[in-house]
N, C-alpha and C positions, 0 to 999 in steps of 0.2 A: 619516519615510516610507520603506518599505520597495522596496527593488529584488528580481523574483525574472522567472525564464524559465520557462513550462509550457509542456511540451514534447508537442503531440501530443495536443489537447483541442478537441471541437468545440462551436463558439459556435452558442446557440442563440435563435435569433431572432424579437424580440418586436414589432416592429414590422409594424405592418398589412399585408399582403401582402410583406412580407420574406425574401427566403432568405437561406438558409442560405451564411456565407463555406465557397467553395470546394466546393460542392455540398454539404456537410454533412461533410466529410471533413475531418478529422484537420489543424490548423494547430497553430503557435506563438503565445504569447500574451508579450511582453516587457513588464514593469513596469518603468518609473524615476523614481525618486523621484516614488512612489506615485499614479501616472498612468498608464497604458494608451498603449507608448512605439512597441510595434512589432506588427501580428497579421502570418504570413505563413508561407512553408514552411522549415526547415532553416534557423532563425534563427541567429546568428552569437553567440554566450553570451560578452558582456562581461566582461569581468577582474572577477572577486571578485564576481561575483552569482552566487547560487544558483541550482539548476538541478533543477527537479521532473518527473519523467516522468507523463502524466495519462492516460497507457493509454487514449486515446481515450474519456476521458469526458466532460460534458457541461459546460459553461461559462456562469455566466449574473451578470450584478451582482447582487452582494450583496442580500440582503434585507432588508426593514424589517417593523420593526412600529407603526406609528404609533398604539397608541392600549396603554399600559401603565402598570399601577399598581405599580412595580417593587419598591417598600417589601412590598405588600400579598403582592405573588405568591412573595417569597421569606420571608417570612411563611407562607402558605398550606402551602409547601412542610414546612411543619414542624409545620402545627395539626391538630385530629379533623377529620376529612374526615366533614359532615354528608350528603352529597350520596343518598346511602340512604336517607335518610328521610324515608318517606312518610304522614310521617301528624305529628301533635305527638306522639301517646300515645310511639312509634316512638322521634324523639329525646329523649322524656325517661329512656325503657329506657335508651338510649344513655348519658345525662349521669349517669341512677345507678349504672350500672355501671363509670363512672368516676372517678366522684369514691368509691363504696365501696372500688375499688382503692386510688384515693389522695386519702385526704381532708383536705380544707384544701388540696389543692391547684387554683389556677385550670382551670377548664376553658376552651379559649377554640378553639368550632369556626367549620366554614368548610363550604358548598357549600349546602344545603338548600335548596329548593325552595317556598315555601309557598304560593306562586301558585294550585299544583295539590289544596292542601289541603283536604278539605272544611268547615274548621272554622278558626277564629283561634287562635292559643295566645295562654296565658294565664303571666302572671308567677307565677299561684300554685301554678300543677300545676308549675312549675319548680323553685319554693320545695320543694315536695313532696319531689322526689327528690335535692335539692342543700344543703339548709340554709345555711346558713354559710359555704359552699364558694363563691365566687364563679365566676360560668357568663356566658359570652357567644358565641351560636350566632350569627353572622353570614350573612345568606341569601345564596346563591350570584349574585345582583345585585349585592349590594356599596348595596344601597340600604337597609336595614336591620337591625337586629338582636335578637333574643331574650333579654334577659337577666332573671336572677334578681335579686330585691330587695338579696341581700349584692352584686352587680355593680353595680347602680341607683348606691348609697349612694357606693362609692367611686370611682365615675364622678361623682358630682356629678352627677346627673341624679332629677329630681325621682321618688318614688311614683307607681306607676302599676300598670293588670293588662293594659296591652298592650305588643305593640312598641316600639322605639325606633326613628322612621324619618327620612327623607331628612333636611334640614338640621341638627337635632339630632342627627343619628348624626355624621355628616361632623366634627361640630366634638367629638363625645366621642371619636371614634376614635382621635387622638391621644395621648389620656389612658390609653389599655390599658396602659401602662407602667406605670401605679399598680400592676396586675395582676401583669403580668410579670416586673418587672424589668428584665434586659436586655430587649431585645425582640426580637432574633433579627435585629437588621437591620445589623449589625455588617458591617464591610468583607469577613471572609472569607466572609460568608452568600450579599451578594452578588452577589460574585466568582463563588461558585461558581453560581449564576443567570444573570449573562452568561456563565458555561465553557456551561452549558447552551445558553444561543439559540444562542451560535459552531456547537456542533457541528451546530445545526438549519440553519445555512447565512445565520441573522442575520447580518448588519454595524454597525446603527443601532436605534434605538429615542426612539419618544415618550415624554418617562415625565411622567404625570401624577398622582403620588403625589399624597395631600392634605398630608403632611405635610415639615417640613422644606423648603431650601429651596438658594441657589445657596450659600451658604457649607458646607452639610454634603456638599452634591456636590462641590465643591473636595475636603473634607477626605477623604472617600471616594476621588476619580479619586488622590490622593496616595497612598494606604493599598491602592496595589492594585485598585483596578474602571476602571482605564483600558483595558478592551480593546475596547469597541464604542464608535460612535459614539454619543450621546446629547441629546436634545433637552427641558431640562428646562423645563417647563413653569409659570404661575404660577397662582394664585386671588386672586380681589378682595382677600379679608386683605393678601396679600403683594404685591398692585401697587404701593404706592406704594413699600415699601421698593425693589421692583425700579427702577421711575423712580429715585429719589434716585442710587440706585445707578451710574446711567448704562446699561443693562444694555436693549439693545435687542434683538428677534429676530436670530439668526443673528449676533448678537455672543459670544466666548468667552469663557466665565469663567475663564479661569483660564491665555492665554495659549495654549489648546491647542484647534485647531479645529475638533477633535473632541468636545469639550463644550461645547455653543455653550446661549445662549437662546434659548428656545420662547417659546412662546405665552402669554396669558392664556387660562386654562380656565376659562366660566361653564357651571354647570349649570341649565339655563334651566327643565327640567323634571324628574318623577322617573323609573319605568320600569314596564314592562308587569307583574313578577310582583306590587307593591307596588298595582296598579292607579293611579299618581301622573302616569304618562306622561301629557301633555295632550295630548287628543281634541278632532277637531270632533264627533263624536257621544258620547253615553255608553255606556261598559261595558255587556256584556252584564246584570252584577249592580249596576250601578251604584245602585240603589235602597237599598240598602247601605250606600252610601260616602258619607263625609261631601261629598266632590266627584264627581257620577258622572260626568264625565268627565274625572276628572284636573284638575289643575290646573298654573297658573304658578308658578312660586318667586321671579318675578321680575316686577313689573308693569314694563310695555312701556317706560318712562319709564328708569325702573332699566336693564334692560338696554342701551338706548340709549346712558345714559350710559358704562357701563362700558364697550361697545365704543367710543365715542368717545374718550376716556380714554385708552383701551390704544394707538389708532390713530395720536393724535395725539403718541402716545408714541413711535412705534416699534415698537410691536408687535402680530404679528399676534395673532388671536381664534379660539380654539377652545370653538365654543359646543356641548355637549351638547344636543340636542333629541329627543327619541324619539316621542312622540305628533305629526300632521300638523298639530296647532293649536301645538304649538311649534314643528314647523319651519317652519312659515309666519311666525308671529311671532320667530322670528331672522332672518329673509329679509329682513322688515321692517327689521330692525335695520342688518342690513348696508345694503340700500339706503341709508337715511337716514342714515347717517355716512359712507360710502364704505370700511369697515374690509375688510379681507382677513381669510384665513385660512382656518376648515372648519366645517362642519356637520359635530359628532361622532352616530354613532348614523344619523340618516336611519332609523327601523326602520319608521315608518307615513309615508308620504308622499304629498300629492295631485298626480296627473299636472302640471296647471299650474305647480306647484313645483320639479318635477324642471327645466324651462323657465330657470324664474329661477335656481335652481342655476345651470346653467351661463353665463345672461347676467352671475352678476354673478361668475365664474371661483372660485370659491368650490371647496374642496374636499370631497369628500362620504367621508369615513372611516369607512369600517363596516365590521363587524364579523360575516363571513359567518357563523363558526360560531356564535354565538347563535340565528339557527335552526334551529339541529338542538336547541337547548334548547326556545326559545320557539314554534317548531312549533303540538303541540298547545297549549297557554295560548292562540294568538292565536284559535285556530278556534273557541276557547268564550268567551274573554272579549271579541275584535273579529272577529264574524260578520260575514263577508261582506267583508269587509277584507284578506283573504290576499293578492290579487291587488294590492295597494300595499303589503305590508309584504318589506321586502329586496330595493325593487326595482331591480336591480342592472342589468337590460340596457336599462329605461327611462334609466338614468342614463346609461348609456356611449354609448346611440345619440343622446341627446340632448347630446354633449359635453362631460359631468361631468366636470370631473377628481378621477376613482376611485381612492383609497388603500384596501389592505384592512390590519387590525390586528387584536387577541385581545381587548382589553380584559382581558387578564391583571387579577387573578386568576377570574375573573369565564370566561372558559372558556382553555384553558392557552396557555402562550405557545410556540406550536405555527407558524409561518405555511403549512405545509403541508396542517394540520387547515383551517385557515381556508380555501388556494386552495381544497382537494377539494370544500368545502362550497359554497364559489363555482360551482363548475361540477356539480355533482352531487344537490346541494341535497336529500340525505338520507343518512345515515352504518346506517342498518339495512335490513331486506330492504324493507321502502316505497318505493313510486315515489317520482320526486323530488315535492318540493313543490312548485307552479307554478313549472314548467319552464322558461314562455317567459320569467324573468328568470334563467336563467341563463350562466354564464361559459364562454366556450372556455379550456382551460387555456392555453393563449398570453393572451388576454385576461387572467382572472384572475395570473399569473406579471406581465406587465408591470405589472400594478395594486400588488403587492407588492414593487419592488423601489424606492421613493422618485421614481419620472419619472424614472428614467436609462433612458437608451438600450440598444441591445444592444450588448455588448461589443464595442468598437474603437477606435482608436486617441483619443486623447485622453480616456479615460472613466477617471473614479475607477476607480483599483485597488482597490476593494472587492467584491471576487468572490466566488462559490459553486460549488467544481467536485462537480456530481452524479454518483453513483453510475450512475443509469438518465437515458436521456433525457424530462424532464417531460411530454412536447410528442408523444410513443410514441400513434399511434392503435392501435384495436384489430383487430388481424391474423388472416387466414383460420385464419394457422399457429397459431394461440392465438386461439381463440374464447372462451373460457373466462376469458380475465386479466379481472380486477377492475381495470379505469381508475383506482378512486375509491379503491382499499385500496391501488394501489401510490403513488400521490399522496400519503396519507397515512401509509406505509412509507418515502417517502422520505430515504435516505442521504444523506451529506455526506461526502467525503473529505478537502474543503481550505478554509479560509474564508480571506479575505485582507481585510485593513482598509489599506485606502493602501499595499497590499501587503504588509504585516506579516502574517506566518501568526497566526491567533488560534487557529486547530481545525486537525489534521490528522490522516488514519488511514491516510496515504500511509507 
């Protein structure tokens, strides 16, 4: 743990009716070993600690992102960005002018939208423009995928002329190294994925990979990706190894208490573009669907157990729920074992629910920027529904405790894009989307930095000193400033993890 003195940086303050230390002026910030040792004026700079000048910038704990697929997003970082295409006809232009460039060689995209599509693709018009060339378009959910027959075959995954979706994908996904080869997720990949969130003002993250597990994260934090905090998370497959193991929540793996164990991840349901999210009503199209209101992945019994399971382990539960009929029936779950932990998602929720949320202290981790994706989708596919989907100020008035996250790669691991969307809740010239759930950026900022406090004495030295102040109303002298674009603009000058610098542009 790192010692350092910022000199001249105003802390800014997240707490409910809280000012600002010292009117908002300009103090001292002292770290030792990597704690929050001294705030005050013209502080007295300890033998052999370093000493940063912070030009009166803005001071706030570290940020998190608790909801990341960090295998998946530094992956993404590297595949055909589908996210353009609108239509199938669209991405198959797309995959034959890729594979004609380079043939036999994998194609393997990422971002696509088919929610919005008028039509289903099909494995054969794939076939059409890819032959032999194995193709796999992953939809920008993360809940499905497109692939061609030469892809099907050496995934081990049966003939077919549609999608590959929810549980079946999840468990072929791992296998794309058949494809690939390396897979691009190699220690300097990364590395340089955590360099990225440091300079975003990150300290910590959830990482809910599907793949891999606490022995490759050891191998990894060894090989260079020890610079943020990390909470790696498990799935049913890998519980029981995790028990045997001894390996309890908030226990380190590896002696360092910055990579500790997470959670057990169940995915209870699947998600709005795939139509899989379980509903108490049906889809707009539901007529369609082989489930029109979505369905469980998990009968009530099943999930039961596995939270009991986890709990009686040690460890807390992180259940995915997106449709109101599974987050109702995980509510369920928790009540009847007494298990802790979070409602991932919260994306359709029934007022009553928001209620039991916070009776039974459960954490509600969502993921603001998903509606500036999900938006229109919800207004066509759950009419009349807007007014419970992201509902973010039913939660916090109702004493949720609100974590916000990216679900990287699924939209970017951004927590900036995330706050603005919290409070602003539309990123184009559009009014915001139902307003009245929206965040005050104090609000939203305290939701995203783990439940720490505002900066002072005793608090993790894992800090973010800001370029701008987040928290800036908008002024007579600038009527004009964009709230939501500088939110999203925002700079990072210094990150500090236990006080270790991770980012600096000081």
């Amino acid at each position: 743990m790192g010692d350092l003195l910022l000199r001249e940086c105003r802390i800014v303050p997240l707490g409910d009716g809280e000012a600002a230390p010292a009117g908002g002026e300009p103090v001292d910030v002292l770290v030792r070993d990597g704690r929050v040792a001294e705030v005050g004026s013209s502080l007295t700079r300890p033998d052999g600690v370093e000493e940063v000048a912070a030009g009166g910038r803005w001071l706030v704990p570290g940020l998190w992102d608790q909801h990341v697929h960090l295998g998946q997003w530094t992956l993404t970082r590297q595949r055909v960005d589908t996210a353009g295409a609108a239509s199938p006809d669209e991405a198959c232009a797309l995959v034959g002018a890729l594979v004609g460039a380079s043939p036999g060689r994998p194609v393997i995209g990422w971002g696509h939208r088919p929610g919005v599509w008028t039509r289903d693709p099909t494995v054969a018009e794939l076939d059409a423009v890819s032959g032999v060339t194995p193709v796999v378009l992953i939809a920008g959910d993360a809940h499905h995928a497109w692939l061609n027959s030469a892809a099907l075959a050496a995934l081990g995954l049966g003939a077919r002329d549609e999608v590959v979706r929810e549980t079946e994908w999840f468990a072929a996904y791992e296998r794309l190294t058949r494809l690939t080869g390396d897979d691009g997720t190699a220690a300097p990949a990364y590395r340089a994925s955590l360099e990225d969130a440091a300079a975003r003002g990150l300290v910590g993250l959830v990482d809910f990979e599907f793949t891999g597990g606490a022995a490759e994260w050891v191998e990894r934090w060894g090989a260079g990706c020890d610079l943020l905090r990390v909470r790696m998370a498990t799935y049913a497959e890998g519980l029981e190894d995790v028990i045997a193991a001894g390996l309890r929540t908030g226990h380190p793996l590896d002696g360092d208490d910055r990579l500790v164990m997470g959670s057990l991840k169940i995915i209870s349901d699947g998600s709005l573009n795939t139509r899989t999210a379980w509903c108490c009503e049906p889809y707009s199209d539901g007529d369609r669907l082989p489930d029109p209101s979505g369905a469980a992945n998990l009968a009530p019994h099943q999930l039961r157990a596995l939270l009991a399971r986890a709990h009686m382990s040690g460890l807390q539960v992180a259940t995915h729920a997106i449709g109101d009929a599974a987050v109702g029936a995980a509510l369920d779950a928790y009540a009847a074992t007494g298990a802790t932990g979070s409602v991932e998602h919260a994306q359709l929720i029934a007022r009553d629910d928001v209620a039991r949320l916070a009776a039974l202290d459960l954490r509600a981790s969502v993921q603001p920027s998903h509606l500036l994706d999900d938006r229109d989708l919800t207004e066509l596919i759950w009419p009349g529904r807007g007014d419970r989907s992201f509902a973010f100020r039913w939660m916090l008035d109702a004493g949720v405790r609100l974590v916000l996250g990216s679900d990287a790669p699924v939209s970017p691991l951004d927590p900036w894009l995330s706050i603005a969307a919290a409070v602003h809740r539309s990123a184009d010239e559009r009014d915001p989307w139902h307003p009245e759930h929206a965040l005050t950026a104090r609000e939203a900022l305290a939701a995203s930095v783990d439940e720490q406090p505002s900066v002072r004495v005793g608090s993790r030295g894992d800090l973010a000193l800001l370029d701008r102040d987040p928290l800036a109303p908008v002024s007579p002298a600038a009527p004009d400033r964009d709230p939501a674009a500088d939110l999203r603009s925002m700079t990072v000058a210094l990150t500090l993890v236990g006080g270790d610098v991770v980012h600096r542009t000081l």
